[in-house]
Every structure is written in C-alpha cells, then in structure tokens.
C-alpha positions in Angstrom: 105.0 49.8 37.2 108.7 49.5 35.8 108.3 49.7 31.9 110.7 48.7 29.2 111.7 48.3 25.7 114.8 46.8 23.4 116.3 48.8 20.4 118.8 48.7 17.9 120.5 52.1 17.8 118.0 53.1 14.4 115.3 52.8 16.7 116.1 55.4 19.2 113.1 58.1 18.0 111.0 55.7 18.1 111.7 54.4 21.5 112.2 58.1 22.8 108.2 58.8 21.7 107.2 55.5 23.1 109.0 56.8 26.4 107.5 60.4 26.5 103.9 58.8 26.2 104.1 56.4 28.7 105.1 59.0 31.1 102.9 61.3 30.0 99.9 58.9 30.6 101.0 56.8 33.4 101.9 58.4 37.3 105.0 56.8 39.2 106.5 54.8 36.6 110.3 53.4 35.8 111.1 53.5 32.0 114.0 51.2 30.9 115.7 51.4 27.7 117.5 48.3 26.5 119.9 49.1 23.8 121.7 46.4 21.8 124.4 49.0 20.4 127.1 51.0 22.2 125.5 54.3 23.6 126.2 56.7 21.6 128.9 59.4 22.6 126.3 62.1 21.6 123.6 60.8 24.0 122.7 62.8 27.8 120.8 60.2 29.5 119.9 63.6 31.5 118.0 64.7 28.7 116.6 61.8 27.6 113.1 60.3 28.3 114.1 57.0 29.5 115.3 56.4 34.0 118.3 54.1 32.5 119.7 53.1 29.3 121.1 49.0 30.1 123.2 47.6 26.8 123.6 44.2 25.8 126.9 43.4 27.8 124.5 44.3 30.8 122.4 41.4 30.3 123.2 38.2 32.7 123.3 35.6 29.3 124.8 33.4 30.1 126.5 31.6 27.1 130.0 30.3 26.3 131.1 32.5 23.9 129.1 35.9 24.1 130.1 37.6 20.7 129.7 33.8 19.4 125.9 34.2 20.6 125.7 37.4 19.3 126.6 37.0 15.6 124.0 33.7 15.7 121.1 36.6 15.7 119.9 38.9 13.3 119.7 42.6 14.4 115.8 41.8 14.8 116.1 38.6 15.9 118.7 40.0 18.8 116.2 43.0 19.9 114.0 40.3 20.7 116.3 37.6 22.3 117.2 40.1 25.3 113.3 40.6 26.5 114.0 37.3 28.6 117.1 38.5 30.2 116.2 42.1 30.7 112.5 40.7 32.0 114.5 38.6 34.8 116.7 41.3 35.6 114.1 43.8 36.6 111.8 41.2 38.8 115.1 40.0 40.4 115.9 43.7 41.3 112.5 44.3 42.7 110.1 45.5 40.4 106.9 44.3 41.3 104.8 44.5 37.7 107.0 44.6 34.9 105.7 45.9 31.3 107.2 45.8 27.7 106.4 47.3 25.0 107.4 47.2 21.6 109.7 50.4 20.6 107.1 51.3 17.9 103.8 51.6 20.3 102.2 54.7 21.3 100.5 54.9 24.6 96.6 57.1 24.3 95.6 56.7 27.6 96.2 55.6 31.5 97.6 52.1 32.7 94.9 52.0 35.4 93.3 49.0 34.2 96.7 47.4 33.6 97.7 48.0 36.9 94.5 46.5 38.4 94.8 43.2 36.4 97.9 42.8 37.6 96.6 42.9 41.4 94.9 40.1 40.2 96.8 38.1 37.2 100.5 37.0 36.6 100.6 37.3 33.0 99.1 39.5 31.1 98.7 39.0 27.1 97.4 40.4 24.1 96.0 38.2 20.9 95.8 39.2 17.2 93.0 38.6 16.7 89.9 38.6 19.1 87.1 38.2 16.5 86.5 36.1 13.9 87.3 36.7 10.5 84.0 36.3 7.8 85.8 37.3 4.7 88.3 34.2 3.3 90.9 36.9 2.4 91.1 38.3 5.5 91.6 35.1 6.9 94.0 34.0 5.1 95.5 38.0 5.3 95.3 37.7 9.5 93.8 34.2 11.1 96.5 32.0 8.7 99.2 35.0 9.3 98.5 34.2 12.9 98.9 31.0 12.8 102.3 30.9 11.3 103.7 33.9 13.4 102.2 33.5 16.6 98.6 33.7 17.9 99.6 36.4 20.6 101.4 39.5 19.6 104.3 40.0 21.9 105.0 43.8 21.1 103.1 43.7 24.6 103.0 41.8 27.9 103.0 42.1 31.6 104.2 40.2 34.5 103.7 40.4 37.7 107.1 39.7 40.7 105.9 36.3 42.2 107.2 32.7 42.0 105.1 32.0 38.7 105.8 35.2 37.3 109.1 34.4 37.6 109.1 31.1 36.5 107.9 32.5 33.5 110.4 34.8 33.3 113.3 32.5 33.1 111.3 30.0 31.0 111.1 32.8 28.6 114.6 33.7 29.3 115.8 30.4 28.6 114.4 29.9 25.6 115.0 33.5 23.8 118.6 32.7 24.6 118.6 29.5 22.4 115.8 29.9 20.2 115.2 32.9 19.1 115.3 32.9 14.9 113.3 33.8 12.6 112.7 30.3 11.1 108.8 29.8 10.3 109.6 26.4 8.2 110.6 25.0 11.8 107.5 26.7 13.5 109.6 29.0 15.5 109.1 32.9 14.9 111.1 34.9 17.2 109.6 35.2 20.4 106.1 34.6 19.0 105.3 31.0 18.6 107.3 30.3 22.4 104.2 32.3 23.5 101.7 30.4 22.3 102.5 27.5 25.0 102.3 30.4 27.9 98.8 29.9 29.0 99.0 26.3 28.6 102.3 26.0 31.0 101.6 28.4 33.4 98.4 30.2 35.6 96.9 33.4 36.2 97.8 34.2 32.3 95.0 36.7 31.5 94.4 37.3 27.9 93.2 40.7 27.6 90.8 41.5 24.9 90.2 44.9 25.1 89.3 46.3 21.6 91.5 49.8 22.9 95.0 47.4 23.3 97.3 46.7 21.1 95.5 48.4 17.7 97.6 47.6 14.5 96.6 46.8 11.1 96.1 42.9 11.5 92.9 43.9 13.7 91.7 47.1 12.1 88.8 44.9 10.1 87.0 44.4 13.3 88.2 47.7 15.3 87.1 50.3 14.3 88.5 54.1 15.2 86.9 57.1 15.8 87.4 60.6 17.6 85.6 62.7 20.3 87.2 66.1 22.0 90.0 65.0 20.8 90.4 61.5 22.2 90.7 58.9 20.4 88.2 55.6 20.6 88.2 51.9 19.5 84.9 50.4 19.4 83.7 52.8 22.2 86.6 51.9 24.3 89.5 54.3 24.4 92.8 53.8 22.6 95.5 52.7 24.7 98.2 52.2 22.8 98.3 51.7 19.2 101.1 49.6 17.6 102.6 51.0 14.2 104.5 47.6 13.4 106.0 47.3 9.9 106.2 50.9 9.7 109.8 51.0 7.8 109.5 48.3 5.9 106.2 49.7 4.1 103.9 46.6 5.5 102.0 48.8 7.5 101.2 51.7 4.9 100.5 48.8 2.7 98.0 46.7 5.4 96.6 50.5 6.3 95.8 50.9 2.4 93.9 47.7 2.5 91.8 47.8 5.3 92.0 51.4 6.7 91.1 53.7 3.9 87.9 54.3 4.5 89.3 55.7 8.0 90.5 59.6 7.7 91.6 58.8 11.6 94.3 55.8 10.7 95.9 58.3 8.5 95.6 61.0 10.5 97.5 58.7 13.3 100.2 57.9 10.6 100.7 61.3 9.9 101.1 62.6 13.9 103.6 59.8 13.5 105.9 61.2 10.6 105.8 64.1 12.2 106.7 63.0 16.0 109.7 60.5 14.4 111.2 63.7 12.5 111.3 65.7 15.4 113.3 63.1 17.7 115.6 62.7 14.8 114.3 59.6 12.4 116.4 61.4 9.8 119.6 61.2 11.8 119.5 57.4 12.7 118.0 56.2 10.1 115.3 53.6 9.3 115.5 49.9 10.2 118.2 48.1 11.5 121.4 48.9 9.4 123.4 51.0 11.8 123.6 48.5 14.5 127.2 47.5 15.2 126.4 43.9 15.3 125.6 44.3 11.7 129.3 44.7 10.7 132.6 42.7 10.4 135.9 44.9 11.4 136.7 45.7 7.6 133.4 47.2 7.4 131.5 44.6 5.6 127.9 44.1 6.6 126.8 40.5 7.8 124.8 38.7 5.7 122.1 36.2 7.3 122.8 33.1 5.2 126.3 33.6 6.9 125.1 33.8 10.1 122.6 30.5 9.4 125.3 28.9 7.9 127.4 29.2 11.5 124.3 28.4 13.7 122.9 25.8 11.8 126.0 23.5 11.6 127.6 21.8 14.7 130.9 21.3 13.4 131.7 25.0 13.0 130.2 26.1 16.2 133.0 23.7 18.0 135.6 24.9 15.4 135.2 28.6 15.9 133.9 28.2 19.2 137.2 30.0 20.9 136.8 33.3 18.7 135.2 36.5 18.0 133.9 36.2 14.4 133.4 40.0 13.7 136.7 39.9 13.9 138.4 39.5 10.0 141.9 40.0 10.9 142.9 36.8 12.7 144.4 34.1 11.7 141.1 31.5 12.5 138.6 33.8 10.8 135.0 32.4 10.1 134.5 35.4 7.6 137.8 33.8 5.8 136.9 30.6 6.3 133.3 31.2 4.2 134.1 33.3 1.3 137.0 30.5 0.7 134.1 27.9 1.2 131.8 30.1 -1.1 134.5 30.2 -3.7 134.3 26.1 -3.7 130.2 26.0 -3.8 129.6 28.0 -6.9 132.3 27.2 -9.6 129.9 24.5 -11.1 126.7 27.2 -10.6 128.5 29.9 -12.4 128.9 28.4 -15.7 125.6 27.3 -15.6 124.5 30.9 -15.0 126.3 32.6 -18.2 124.5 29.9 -20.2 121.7 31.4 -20.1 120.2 32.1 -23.3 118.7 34.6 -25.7 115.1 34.6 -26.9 112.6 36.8 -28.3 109.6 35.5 -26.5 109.3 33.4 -23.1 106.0 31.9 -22.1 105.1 32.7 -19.1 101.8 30.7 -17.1 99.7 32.5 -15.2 97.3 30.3 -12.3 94.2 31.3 -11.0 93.1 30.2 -7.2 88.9 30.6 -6.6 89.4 29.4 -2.9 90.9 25.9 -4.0 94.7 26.6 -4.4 96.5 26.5 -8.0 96.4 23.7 -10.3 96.6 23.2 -14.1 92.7 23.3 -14.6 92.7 27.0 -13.5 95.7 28.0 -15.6 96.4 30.4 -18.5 99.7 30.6 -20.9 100.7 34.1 -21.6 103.6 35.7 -23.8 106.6 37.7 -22.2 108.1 39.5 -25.2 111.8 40.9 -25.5 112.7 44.3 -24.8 116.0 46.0 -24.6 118.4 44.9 -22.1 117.7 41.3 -22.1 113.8 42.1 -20.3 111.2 40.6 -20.6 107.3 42.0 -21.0 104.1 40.9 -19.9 101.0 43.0 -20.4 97.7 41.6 -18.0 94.6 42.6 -19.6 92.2 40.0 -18.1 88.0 39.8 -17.4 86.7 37.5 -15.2 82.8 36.9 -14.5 84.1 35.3 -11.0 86.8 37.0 -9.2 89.9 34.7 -8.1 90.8 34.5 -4.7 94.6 35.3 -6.1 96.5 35.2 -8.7 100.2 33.4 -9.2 102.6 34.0 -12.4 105.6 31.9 -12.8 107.8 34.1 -15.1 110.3 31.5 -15.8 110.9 27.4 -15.1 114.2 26.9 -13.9 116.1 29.6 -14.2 116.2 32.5 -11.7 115.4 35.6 -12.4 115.1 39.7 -11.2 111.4 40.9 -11.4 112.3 45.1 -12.2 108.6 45.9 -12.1 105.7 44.5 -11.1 102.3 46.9 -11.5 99.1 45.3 -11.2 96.0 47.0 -11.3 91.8 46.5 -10.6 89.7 49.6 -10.2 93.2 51.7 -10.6 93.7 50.3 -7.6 97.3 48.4 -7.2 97.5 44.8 -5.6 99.8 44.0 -2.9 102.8 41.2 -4.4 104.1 37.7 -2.5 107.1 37.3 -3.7 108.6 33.6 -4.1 110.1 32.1 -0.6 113.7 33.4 -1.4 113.7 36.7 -1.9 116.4 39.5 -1.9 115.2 43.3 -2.3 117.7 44.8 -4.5 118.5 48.1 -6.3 115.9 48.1 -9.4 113.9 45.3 -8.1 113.7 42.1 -6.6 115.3 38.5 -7.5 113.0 35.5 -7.5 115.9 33.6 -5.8 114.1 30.2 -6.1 114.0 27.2 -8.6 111.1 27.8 -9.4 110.2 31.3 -8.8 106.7 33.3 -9.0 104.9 35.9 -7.2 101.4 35.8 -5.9 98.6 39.0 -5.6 95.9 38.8 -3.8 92.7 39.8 -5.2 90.7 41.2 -1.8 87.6 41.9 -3.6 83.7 39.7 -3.8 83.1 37.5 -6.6 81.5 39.8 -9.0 82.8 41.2 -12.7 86.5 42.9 -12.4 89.2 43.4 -15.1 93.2 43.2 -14.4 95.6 45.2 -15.9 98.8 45.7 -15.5 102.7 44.8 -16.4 105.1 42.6 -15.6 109.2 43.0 -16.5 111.8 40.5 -15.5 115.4 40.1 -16.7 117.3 36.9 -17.1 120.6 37.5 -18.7 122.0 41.0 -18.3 125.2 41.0 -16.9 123.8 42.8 -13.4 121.4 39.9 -12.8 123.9 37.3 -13.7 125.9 38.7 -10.4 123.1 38.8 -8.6 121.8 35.7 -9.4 125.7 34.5 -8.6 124.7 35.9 -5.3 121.2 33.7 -4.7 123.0 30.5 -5.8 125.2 31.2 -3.2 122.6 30.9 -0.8 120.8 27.8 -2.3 124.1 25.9 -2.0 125.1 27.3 1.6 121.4 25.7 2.3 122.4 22.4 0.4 125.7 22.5 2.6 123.5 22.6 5.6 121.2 19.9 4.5 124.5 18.0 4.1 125.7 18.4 7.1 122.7 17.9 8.6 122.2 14.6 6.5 125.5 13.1 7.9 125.2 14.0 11.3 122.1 11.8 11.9 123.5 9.0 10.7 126.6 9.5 12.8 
C-alpha cells in the first residue's frame, strides 16, 4: 500500500510521527510526504521517516497562472487542495491502493483489514458519526457540526488503481483544484462537503464503520476507550488510528474536556502526544500554519484572507492581475498595492464613525435564553454592564434556573463593534465552552466581535435540572487599541460589501 499525507512546513513533527507509526504497524509499504513549502535546507531525506518528500511545484495542476492559484488558498485550504493531484499522481505511477491520512493521525495497529477491503472495494471512507446521537447537545455539538462540515471525515480515505478508482481520483482532483475554500455559507468546506456526493456518483464506495478507525473527539460519546497489556481498544475493537484534529488550535483539548473526562486513557493519549511532538521538534517549527512561505508577501508582510477572498471572489481582478505573481510587492502592477490603496478609499466614511463612539457609565446589555426553541424576546433578560477603567465594560452573571437552557446568548452591544477581553463563565466551577459572533478575529488581549450585531453563545451541556451561572463578562468599546482594531474589522465588512457589489453588477451584465 503506498501511503501519503500533505503538510505545511509547521506540520513536519507531526507528519514525521504519523510516518514512523505507519511503518511501524504496516509491512511493505511506500510513505509519501507532500510538502506545500520549500524543503528545508536543514532536512536529510536519509534520515527521515518518509520514501520521498514531493512539493507543490511537483504537482501536475494544471492552472493558468500557478502562484495566481496559489495565493487564492489559505495555508489550510492549500494542504488540502493538493490531495487530488498528489492522489492522481501516485495511481498514474502505479500504485495499486493508495491511502491518506491526515498529518495529525496516529496509526495503533496493522492495515490488514484495510488491505483486504481494498481486494474487494474502490473507495474506502470513514463517517463521523456512526451512531446516533440521544442527547440534543450533542447533536447539535456533532450530527448539526456534521452536517455543515461534511458527513465523512476526509483526514482518511483509500482508493484502489482501477478505472473507477481513478475516475474518482480526477473527479476529486478536479474539483480540489477549483473549489477548495473554506466557505460553509456556500455549503462548500474544503474537501469535505465534495465528499458527501462520493457514494452517490460512484461504486464499490465502502463506508467503513469500524468503532477502532478514525477515533477523534466528535465520536468519543459513543466510543469508548479502554486498555489491555498495553494495547489500546475501542468498543472491543482495537485502535487503529486515532485522529488528534484541532490539536493547536485548543478545539480538541476543549471537545476532550467535554466528553472525555471521565476517560484517564484520552488523556493519557494526549499526553504520549506532547511528548512524541517535542521530541521531533514541535518547538522548532512551530504550531499551526504561520511559517509557510505562502503565508507571506516579499516585504515580509503576512497575507490576510479577506485579501485573498477579495482576489478570488471578484472576476474583474482575476483578468486584471491575471499575468502576475501577487506575492510579489515590488512591481509596478502589484495587487498588494492595488488593495491597501483600495482600503484607503473603503474606510474614510467608517473611520469617523468609529472615533464617535461614546462615553457612558453603564451599557445595557441582553442576555437570551434558548430551552431547545432558539432565542426570542420571551426568553430574554436585560442586564447592566458597568464602567471600569480603560473605557471596559463589566458584567457579573449570577443566575438560578429551575430548568436548565439549552444555551445561552449575550449581545454586549447593538451596533457598535466591540473587543470581548474576557469572557469566564462558570456552572459546577466548571467553565463553558464560547461561540463567538460569525466574524471573528483572535487578537492579543481578546477577541473582536467583528459583526453589526455582535454576541457570543455557551452552550449549557447539562439535563434539565437546578444549576446556577456565574461568571464575568468585559468588553471595550472606545479605547484607542480597539478603535484600530475595529478600523481593521470594518475593513473587512466593506471588502465583503465590495464583493457583494461586484457581484450585484455582474449579474445584471
């Protein structure tokens, strides 16, 4: 079996773990590395776990403008748009099964079964979710997160070298290559939501439910870990690989906290993980995706994605720039000159606006309660956000309710953005996870509430019995650090209106 994953330069440990326990695992096996970076000066391929190391410009993509294609993508969002064209180029070389797996999975145990499904099947894939959720927060937690992301997790799938595996393969190809974007609103998801019509298009898919495959914390309420001489178990069946998605960003320690904690063995996985990550050099490379190359313009300046969206989403700048290389600042058709000019333009009007802003000792706040019905008025509470130094703003939660919410929703604000700087909610001591408002920028000292009309959401995860909330809220509104980061937000409210514009026009041409 030829195996293979696609990184971003951050994500060489994990990869290199991913690597050592495939081959550790599975006999007589090909392990291909696809890199979306440079390779590093400092790497031996000798010494490393993978049989080849294949970079982006290795890829058969064929597109008009590659770097054009290229700066369309977020770093995530390009780590996933080469599976097609890597997938392709292995079957066309030969290989006769073909298996990816995301660069943060661990392989437990053997491929035999794999292997043998293959003999048998074209397409192998692995769902979500394979039982049905009883609790309503768990389904809106993982059957509704499903639904919007993609019913099939594509951190894993196999294929086997025959005209419909192939056919899948470029139909996969094709469409990674021009529609690969994080862009839920327009029911696309990376590669995700493409594979939802696989079984429907093509045959032999085999949808393999095995309890063992593909463990991550959007199944662990209905699988169930446990350990015997030292090998690990998943409803009696034996772990196979185990998928530690959303490890960086903190949504797996966070999804592990909510349905894992009664489960010494999910930590004790998490922590063999740490440890494994620091030894191939985490530390060195870094977490997430910032030191990709694709991240940067040639003065150094990271990309932003509205800029990005902003190029992609409009017709008439795709044929304008079409001709150049738009990392590139120093030339005299630059599209990074050509949008902080435009930028300049867009927010003169929403500046003024913004220093406007005014002072006041108290700012009512609401605060909606949902008991399985969504928000409305009826279920609604006005609460008191007092002054505090700095231009913040203070709420203190000390509710009781006799029937627990489903969640809970406070709009700080109407109208006026705003940067929540801490948000610490409590039941039982125990703190509840946040949804932030759809816009959202993570920031140094908190997080802006980049919308209209901006709020956050907690989920209350518990049955409907007696429970008290406590906690606080602070937001600021005027200081002169959220006024330029609020500068910032507008910016990408009006590159969206721009878009709309555009968009607007164009039809009726």
């Amino acid at each position: 079996m030829h195996f293979y994953t696609s990184i971003n330069i951050n994500y060489l440990p994990k990869a290199r773990i991913l690597a050592k326990s495939v081959k550790k695992y599975c006999e007589n096996v090909r392990f291909s590395l696809v890199l979306i970076d440079k390779i590093p000066k400092e790497i031996d391929i000798e010494q490393e776990p993978f049989d080849e190391i294949i970079t982006v410009e290795q890829l058969d993509i064929s597109v008009p403008n590659f770097k054009l294609w290229l700066y369309q993508h977020t770093v995530v969002e390009l780590c996933t748009a080469v599976k097609g064209p890597a997938l392709v180029k292995f079957l066309s070389e030969g290989s006769d099964k073909v298996v990816y797996l995301d660069p943060d999975i661990v392989v437990f145990d053997n491929m035999d079964d794999l292997e043998k499904l293959l003999d048998k099947y074209d397409i192998i894939l692995t769902p979500h979710q394979t039982v049905a959720e009883k609790e309503k927060q768990n389904i809106i937690n993982n059957e509704i997160c499903s639904l919007q992301h993609g019913i099939y997790n594509f951190g894993f799938y196999a294929v086997r070298n025959n005209e419909n595996g192939m056919n899948y393969a470029k139909w996969w190809r094709d469409r990674l290559t021009d529609f690969c974007y994080d862009d839920i609103k327009n029911g696309i998801f990376t590669d995700q939501r493409w594979g939802d019509l696989v079984p429907a298009i093509f045959e032999r898919v085999y949808i393999w439910k095995d309890p063992g495959c593909n463990v991550a914390t959007w199944n662990l309420t209905n699988r169930n870990i446990t350990k015997k001489n030292g090998i690990y178990y998943v409803n009696d069946s034996k772990l196979k690989f185990y998928h530690f998605s959303g490890f960086d960003s903190g949504a797996q320690k966070v999804m592990l906290d909510l349905y894992g904690k009664n489960n010494p063995y999910l930590y004790e996985l998490r922590d063999w993980y740490i440890q494994r990550q620091y030894e191939e050099e985490q530390k060195k490379y870094g977490m997430g995706y910032g030191k990709s190359e694709y991240n940067y313009y040639s003065n150094g300046e990271m990309v932003k994605k509205e800029e990005r969206i902003m190029l992609r989403e409009r017709m008439d700048l795709l044929e304008y720039f079409k001709d150049i290389d738009p990392y590139i600042v120093e030339q005299d058709k630059s599209y990074y000159n050509w949008y902080q000019n435009e930028m300049k333009l867009l927010t003169n009007n929403c500046s003024k606006n913004i220093l406007e802003t005014k002072e006041s000792k108290s700012v009512n706040c609401k605060l909606y309660f949902d008991y399985g019905n969504g928000f409305s008025e009826n279920n609604a509470k006005i609460v008191e956000a007092k002054k505090q130094n700095k231009g913040e703003y203070k709420i203190h939660f000390d509710l009781e309710f006799e029937r627990c919410p489903v969640r809970m929703r406070l709009d700080p604000i109407e109208g006026i953005l705003c940067l929540a700087i801490k948000s610490e909610i409590y039941v039982e001591e125990k703190i509840l996870p946040s949804e932030w408002s759809r816009c959202v920028e993570n920031i140094k000292g908190g997080v802006i509430l980049a919308a209209p009309d901006p709020y956050v959401i907690w989920s209350l995860p518990f049955s409907e019995t007696k429970i008290k909330i406590t906690g606080t809220f602070i937001f600021s509104i005027d200081s002169e650090y959220i006024q330029d980061c609020m500068f910032e937000s507008l910016k990408k409210l009006q590159i969206k209106q721009s878009i709309e514009k555009y968009n607007r026009k164009s039809n009726r041409l």
